[in-house]
C-alpha positions in Angstrom: -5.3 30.1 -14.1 -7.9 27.6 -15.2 -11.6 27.0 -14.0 -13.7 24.3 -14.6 -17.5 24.1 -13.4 -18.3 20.8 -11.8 -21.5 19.6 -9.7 -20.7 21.0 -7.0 -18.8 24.0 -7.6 -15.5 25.1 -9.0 -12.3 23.6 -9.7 -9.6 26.4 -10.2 -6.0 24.9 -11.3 -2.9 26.2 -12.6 -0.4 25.0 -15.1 2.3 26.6 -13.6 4.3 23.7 -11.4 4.5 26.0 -8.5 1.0 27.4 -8.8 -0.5 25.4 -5.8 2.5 26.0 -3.3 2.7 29.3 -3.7 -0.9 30.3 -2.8 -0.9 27.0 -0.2 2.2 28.0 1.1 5.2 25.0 1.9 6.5 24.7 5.1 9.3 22.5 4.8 10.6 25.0 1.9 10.2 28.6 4.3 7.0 29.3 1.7 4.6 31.4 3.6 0.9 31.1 1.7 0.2 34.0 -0.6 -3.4 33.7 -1.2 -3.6 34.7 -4.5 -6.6 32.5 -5.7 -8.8 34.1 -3.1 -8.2 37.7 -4.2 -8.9 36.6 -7.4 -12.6 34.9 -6.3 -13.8 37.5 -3.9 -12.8 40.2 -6.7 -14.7 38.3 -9.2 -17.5 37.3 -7.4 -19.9 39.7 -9.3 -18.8 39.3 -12.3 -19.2 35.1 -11.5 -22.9 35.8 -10.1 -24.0 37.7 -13.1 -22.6 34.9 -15.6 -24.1 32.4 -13.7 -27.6 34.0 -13.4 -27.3 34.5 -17.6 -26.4 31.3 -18.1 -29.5 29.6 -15.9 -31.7 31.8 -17.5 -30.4 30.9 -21.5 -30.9 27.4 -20.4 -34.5 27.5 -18.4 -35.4 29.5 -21.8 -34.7 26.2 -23.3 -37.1 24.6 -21.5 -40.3 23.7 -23.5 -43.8 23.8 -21.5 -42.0 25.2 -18.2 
């Protein structure tokens, strides 16, 4: 599993070639979804928060005359 920040969020990806219809799930094959990126973001989402917060602060202490 990758993720990359962007402007507006986060863009997770996979290099595996069945990554997205797995957790998506693919009708025309009998592939139910298996939400697998989810349980990894609601399980992480502390651990996201926390690194977030750390990195706004390293770079507002970057900030001269703030």
């Amino acid at each position: 599993m990758t993720a990359t920040a962007t402007k507006t969020g986060v863009d997770f990806g996979s290099p595996l070639v069945y990554g997205r219809p797995i957790h998506w799930g693919w009708p025309a094959r009998h592939i139910a979804p298996q939400r697998f990126i989810w349980d990894v973001v609601v399980g992480s989402t502390d651990l996201v928060v926390d690194k977030y917060a750390t990195e706004v602060d390293r770079v507002l202490g970057r900030v001269k005359g703030a």
